[in-house]
Residue, then its C-alpha position, 0 to 999 in steps of 0.5 A: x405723657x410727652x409734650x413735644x415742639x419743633x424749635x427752629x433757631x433764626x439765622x444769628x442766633x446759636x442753639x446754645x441761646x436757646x439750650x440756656x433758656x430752656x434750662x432756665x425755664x425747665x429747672x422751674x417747671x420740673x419743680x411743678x407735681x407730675x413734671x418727668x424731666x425734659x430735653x432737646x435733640x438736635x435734628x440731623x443734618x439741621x442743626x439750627x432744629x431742635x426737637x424739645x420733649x417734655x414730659x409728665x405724669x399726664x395731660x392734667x398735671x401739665x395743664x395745672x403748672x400751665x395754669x398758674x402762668x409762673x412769671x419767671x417762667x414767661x420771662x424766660x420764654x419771652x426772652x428766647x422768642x425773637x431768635x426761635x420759631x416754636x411749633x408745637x407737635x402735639x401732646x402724646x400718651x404713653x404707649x399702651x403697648x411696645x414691640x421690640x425686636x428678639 
C-alpha cells in the first residue's frame, strides 16, 4: 500500500529543510516490518510542494510502526512542522490490475 502527503514549504524555508528530516525520520521508520521505502517529488512548476509517498507491505503494518510512536521519530516531525504544511492524501492499495500500452 502507499501512504501519500502533499508537503508545502513556507516562504523562508528550502525544500532541502525539509528533504533532511524526511530522511532522518525515514531511516527509522524503514527500520519497522513491512516498511517498503519511501520518497519525494517535487511538483512541477511549484517547487516549494512536494509529494511524499511511503510505502508498506499493507495498512496494518503501517498502522503497527504508528503505534509504538517512536520518540526519535516525533522529534524529527516536530522539528520540520513550523516551516511546512502537511496534507495528507490518503492511504492507496496496491492495484489490483494494471494496463499498459502495446
Amino acid at each position: 500500500m502507499k501512504y501519500l502527503f502533499e508537503v508545502r514549504i513556507k516562504e523562508g524555508h528550502t525544500v532541502e529543510e525539509y528533504a533532511d528530516a524526511w530522511v532522518r525520520a525515514s531511516e527509522l521508520i524503514q527500520q519497522h516490518p513491512g516498511a517498503r521505502g519511501t520518497e519525494l517529488r517535487r511538483k512541477i512548476g511549484e517547487p516549494d510542494k512536494l509529494l511524499a509517498i511511503a510505502s508498506w507491505d499493507s495498512k496494518s503494518a503501517r498502522d503497527a510502526m504508528e503505534a509504538e510512536h517512536d520518540p526519535r521519530i516525533d522529534e524529527i516531525i516536530r522539528s520540520a512542522a513550523p516551516f511546512v504544511e502537511v496534507t495528507p492524501l490518503g492511504e492507496f492499495e496496491e492495484p489490483e490490475w494494471v494496463v499498459k500500452p502495446a
